[in-house]
MMTF fields as JSON, N, C-alpha, C and O atoms, coordinates in Angstrom:
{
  "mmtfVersion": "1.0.0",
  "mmtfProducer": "UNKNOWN",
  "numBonds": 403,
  "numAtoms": 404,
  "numGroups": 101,
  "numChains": 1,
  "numModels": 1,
  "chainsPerModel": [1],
  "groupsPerChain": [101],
  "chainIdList": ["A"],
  "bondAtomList": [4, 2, 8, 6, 12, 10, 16, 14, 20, 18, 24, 22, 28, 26, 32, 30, 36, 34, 40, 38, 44, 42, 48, 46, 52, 50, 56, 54, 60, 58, 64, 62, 68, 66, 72, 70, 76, 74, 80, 78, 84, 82, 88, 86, 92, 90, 96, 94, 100, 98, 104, 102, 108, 106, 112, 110, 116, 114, 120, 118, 124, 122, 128, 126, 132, 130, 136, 134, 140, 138, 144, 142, 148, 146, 152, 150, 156, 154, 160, 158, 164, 162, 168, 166, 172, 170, 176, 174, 180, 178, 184, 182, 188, 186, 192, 190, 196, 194, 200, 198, 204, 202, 208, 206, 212, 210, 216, 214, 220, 218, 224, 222, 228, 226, 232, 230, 236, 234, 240, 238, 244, 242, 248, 246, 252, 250, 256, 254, 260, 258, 264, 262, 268, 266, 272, 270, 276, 274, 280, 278, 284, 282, 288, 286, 292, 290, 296, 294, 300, 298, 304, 302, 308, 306, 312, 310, 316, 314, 320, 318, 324, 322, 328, 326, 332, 330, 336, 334, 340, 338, 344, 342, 348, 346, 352, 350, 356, 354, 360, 358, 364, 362, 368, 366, 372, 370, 376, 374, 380, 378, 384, 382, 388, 386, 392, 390, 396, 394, 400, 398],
  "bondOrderList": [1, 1, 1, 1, 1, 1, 1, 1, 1, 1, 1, 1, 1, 1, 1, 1, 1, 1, 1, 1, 1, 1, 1, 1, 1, 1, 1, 1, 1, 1, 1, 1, 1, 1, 1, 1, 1, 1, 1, 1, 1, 1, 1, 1, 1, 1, 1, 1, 1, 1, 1, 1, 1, 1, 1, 1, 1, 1, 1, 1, 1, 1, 1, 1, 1, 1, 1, 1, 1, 1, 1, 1, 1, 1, 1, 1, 1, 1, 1, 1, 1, 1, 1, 1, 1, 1, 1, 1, 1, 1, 1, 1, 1, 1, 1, 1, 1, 1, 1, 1],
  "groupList": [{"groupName": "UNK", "atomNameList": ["N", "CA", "C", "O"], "elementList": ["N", "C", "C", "O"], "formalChargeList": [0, 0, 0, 0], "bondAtomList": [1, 0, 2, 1, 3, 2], "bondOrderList": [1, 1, 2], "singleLetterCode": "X", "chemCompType": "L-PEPTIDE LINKING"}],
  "groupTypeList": [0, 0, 0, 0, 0, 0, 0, 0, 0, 0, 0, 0, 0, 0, 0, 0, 0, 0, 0, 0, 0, 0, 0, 0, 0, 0, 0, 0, 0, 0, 0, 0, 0, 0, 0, 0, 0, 0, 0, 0, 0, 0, 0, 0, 0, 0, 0, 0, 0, 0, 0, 0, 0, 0, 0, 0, 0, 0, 0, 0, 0, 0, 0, 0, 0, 0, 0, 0, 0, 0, 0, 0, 0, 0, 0, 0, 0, 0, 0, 0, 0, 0, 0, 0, 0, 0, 0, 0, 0, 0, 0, 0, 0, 0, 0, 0, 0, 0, 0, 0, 0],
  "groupIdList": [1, 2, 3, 4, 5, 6, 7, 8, 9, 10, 11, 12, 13, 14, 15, 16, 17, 18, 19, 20, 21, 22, 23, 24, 25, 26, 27, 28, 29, 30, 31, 32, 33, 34, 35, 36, 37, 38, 39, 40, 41, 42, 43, 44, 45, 46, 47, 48, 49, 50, 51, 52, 53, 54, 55, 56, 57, 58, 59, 60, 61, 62, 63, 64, 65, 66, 67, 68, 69, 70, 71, 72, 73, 74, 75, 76, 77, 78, 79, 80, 81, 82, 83, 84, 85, 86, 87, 88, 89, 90, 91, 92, 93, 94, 95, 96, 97, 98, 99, 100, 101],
  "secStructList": [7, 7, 2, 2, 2, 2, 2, 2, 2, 6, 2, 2, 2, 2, 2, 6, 2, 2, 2, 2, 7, 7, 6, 6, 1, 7, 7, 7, 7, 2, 2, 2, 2, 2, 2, 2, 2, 2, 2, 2, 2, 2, 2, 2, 2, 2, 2, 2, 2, 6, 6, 7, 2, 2, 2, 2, 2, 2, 2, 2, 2, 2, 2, 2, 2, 2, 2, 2, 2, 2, 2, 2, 2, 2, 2, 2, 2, 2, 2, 2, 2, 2, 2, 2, 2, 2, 2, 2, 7, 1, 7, 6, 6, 7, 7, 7, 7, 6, 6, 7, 7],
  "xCoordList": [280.014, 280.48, 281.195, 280.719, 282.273, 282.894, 282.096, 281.539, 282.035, 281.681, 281.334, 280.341, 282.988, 282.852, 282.628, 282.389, 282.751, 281.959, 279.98, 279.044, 280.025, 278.351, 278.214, 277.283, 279.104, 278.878, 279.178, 278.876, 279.71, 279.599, 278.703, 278.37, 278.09, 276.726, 275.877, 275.029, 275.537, 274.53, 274.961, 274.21, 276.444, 276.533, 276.164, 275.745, 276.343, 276.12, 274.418, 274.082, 273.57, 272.716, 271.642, 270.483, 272.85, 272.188, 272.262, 271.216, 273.841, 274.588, 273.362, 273.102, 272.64, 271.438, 270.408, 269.673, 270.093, 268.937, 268.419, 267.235, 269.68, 269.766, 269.79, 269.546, 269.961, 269.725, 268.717, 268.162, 268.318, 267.831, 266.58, 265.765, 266.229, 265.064, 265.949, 266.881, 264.513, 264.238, 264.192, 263.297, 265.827, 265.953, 265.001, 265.145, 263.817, 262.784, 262.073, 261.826, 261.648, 260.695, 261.326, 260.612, 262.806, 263.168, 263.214, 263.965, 261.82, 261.11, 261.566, 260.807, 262.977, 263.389, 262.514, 261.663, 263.11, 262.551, 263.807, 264.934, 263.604, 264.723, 265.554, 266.743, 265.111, 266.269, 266.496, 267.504, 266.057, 266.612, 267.82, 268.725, 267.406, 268.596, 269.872, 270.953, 269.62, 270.803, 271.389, 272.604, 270.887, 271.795, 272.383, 273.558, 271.73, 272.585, 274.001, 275.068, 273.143, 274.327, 275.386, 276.356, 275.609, 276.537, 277.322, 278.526, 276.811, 276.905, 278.005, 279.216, 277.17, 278.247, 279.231, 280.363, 279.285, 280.616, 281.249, 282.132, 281.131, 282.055, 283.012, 284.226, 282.375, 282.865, 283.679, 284.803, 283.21, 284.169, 285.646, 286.747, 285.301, 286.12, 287.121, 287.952, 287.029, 287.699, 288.534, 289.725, 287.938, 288.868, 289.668, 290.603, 289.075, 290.141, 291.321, 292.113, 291.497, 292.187, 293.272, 294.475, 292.521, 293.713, 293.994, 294.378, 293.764, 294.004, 293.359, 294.197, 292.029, 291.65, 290.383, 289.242, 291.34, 290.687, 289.377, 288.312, 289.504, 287.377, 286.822, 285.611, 287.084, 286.409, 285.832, 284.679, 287.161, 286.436, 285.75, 284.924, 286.137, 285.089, 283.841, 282.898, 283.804, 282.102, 281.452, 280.237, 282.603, 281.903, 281.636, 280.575, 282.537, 282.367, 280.704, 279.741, 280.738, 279.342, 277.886, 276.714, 278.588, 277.299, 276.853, 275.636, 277.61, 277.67, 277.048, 276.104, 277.157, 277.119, 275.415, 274.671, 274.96, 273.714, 272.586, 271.532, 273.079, 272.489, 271.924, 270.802, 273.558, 273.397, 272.057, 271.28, 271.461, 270.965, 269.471, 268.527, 269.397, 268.485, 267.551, 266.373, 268.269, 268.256, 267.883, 267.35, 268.192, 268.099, 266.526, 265.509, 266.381, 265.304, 263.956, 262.866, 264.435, 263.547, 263.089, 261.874, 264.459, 263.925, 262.949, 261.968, 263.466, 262.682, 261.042, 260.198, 260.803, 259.503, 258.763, 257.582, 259.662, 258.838, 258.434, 257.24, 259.623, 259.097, 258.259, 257.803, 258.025, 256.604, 255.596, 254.605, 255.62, 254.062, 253.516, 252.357, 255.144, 254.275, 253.958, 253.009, 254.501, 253.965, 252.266, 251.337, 252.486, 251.355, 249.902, 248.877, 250.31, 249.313, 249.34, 248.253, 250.412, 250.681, 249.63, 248.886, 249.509, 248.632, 247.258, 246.304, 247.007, 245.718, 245.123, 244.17, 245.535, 245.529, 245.585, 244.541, 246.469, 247.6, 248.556, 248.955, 249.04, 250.344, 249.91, 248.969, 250.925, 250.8, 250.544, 251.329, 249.697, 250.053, 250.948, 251.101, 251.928, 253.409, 254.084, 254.937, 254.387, 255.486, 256.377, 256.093, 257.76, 258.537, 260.214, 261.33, 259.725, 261.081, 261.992, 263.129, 261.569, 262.189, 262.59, 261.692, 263.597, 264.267, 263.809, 263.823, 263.504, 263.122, 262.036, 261.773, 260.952, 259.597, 259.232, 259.847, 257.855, 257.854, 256.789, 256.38],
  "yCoordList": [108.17, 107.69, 106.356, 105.569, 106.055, 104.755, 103.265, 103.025, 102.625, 101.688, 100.658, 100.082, 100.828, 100.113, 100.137, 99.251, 101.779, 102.339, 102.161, 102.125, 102.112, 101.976, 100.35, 99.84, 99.774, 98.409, 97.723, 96.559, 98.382, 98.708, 99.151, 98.498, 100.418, 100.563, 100.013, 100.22, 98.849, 97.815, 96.528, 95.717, 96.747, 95.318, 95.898, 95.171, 96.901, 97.51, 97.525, 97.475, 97.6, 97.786, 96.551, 96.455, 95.404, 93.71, 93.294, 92.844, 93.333, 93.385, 93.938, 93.247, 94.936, 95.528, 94.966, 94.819, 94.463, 94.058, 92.85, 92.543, 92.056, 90.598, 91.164, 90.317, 91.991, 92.797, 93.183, 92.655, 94.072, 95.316, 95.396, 96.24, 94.143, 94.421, 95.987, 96.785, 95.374, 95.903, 97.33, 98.014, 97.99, 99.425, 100.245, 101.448, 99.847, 100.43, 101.165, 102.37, 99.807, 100.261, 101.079, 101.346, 101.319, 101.914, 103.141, 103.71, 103.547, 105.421, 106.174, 107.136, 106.64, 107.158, 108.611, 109.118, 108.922, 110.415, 111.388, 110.94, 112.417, 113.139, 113.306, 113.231, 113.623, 112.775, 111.376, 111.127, 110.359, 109.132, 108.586, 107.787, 109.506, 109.515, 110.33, 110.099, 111.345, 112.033, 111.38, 111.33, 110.669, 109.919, 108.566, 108.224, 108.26, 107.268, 107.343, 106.79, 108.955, 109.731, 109.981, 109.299, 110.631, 110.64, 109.615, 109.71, 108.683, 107.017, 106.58, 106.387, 106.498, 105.889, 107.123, 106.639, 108.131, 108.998, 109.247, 110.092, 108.816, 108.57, 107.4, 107.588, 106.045, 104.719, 104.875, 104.378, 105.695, 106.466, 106.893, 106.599, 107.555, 108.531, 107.725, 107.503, 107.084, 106.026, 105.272, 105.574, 104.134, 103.54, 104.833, 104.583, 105.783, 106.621, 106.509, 105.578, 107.358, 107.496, 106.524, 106.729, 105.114, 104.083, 103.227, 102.082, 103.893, 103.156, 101.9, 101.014, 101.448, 100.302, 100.43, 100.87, 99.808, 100.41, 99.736, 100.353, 98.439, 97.856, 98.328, 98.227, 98.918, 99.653, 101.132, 101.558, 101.72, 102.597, 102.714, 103.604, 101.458, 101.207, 101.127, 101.748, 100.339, 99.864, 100.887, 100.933, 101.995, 103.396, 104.274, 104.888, 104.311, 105.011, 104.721, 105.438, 103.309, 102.862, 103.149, 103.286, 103.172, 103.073, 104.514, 104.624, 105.76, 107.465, 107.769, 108.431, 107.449, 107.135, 106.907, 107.723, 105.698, 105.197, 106.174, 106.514, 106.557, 107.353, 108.739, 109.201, 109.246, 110.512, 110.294, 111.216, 109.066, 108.968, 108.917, 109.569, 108.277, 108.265, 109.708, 109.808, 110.564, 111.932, 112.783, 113.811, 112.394, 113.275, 112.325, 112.908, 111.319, 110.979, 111.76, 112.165, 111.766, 112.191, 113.045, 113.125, 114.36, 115.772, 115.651, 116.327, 114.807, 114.75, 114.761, 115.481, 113.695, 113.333, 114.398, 114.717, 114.71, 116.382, 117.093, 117.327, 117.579, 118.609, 118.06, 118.831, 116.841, 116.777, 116.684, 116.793, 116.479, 116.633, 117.809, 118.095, 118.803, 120.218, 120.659, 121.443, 120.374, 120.813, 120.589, 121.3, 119.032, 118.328, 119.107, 119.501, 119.131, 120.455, 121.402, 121.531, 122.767, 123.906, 123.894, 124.871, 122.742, 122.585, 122.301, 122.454, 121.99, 121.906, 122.795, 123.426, 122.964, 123.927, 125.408, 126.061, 125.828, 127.363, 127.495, 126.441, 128.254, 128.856, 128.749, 129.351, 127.807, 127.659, 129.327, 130.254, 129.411, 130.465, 130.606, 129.515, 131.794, 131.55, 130.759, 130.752, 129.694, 129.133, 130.057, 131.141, 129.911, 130.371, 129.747, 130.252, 128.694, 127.187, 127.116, 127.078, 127.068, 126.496, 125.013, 124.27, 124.4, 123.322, 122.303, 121.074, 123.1, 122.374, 122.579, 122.606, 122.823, 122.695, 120.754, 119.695, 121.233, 119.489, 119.17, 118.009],
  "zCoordList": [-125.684, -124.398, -124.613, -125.431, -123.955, -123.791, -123.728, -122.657, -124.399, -124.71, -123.324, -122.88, -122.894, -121.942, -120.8, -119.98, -120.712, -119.182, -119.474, -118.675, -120.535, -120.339, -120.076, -119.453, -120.555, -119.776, -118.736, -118.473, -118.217, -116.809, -116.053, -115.065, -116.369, -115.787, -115.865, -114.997, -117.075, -117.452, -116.17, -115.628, -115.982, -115.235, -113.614, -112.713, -113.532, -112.235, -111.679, -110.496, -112.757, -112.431, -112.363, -111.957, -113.121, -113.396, -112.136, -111.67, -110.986, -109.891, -109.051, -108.066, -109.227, -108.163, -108.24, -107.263, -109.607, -109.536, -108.936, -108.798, -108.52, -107.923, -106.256, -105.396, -106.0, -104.765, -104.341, -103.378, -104.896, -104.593, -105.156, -104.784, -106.505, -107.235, -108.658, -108.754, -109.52, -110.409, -110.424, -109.927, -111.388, -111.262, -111.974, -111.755, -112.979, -113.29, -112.263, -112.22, -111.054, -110.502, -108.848, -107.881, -108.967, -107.784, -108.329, -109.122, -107.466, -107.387, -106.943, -107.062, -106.091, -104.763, -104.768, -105.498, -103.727, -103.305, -103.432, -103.643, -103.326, -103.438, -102.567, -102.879, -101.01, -100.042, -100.168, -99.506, -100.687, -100.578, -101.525, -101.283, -102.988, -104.287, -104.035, -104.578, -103.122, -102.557, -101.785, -101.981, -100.696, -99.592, -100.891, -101.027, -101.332, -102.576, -102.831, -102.563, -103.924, -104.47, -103.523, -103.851, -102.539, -101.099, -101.102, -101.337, -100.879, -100.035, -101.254, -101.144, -102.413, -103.501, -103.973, -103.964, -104.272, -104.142, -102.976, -103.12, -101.824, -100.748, -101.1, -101.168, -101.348, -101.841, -102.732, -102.664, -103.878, -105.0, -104.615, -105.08, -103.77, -103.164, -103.092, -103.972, -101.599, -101.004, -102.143, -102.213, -103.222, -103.79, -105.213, -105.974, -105.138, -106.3, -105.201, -105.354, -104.136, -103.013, -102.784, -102.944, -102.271, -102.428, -103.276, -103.035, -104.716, -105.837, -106.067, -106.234, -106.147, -105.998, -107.426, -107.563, -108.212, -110.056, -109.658, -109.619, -109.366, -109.6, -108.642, -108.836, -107.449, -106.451, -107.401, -107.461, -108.119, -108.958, -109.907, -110.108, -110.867, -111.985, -111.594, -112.085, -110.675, -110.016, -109.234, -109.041, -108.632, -107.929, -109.252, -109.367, -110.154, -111.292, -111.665, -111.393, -112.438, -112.818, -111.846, -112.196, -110.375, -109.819, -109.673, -109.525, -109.679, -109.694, -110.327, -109.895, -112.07, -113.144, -113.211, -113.756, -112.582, -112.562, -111.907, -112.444, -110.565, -109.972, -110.686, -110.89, -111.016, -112.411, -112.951, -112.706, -113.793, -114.598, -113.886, -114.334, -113.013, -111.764, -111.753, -112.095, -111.356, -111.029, -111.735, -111.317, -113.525, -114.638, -114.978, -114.603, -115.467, -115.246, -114.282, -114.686, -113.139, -111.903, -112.602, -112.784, -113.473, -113.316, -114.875, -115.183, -115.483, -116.995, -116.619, -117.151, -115.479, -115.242, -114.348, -114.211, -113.932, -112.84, -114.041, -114.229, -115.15, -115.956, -117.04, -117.884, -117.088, -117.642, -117.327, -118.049, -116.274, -115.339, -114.846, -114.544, -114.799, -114.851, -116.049, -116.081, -117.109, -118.304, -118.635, -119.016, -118.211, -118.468, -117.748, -118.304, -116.289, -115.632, -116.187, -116.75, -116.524, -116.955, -118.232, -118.319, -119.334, -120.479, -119.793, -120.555, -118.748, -118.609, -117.892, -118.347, -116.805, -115.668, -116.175, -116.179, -116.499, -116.688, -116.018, -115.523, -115.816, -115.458, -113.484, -112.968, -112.716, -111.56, -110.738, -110.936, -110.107, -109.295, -108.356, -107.806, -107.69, -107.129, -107.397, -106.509, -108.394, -109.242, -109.116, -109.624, -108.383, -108.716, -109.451, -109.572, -109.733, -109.996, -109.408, -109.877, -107.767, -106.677, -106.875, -106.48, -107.336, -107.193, -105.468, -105.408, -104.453, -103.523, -103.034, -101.832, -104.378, -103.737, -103.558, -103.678, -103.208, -102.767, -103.479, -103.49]
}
């Protein structure tokens, strides 16, 4: 990956953390990382649209962040069912519904 798009996402997420607090400990929920995701690819949108490069770099980085947000989320779901699945067994009616809760 580009060097400098990942440093961008490092500055994007330094930029939040003076905000927003510490991106470790922001847990979202899965409607709350979606309205994110939305919110900042709309913003995206907007400056690709009227050409406004640091509007996009910084929508880029922040898309980007979220992405990573999300893939995380799913890393940690599928180890905790594993983690049950090894202790437990095999869920009953498991069917890997993406929007179970």
């Amino acid at each position: 990956m580009n060097p400098i798009f990942i440093k961008a996402c490092e500055k994007e997420i330094e930029a939040n953390t003076k905000k927003k607090g510490p991106w470790v400990d922001w847990k979202p929920s899965r409607k709350e990382v979606t309205q994110e995701l939305m919110w900042h690819v709309a913003k995206l949108n907007c400056a690709v649209l009227s050409g406004a490069h640091k509007g996009m770099q910084e929508g880029a980085a922040d898309v980007a962040n979220i992405c990573e947000k999300i893939h995380r989320m799913s890393q940690l779901h599928e180890d905790s069912r594993k983690m049950l699945k090894d202790h437990y067994g095999d869920f009953v009616g498991y069917k890997g519904d993406w929007r179970e809760k």
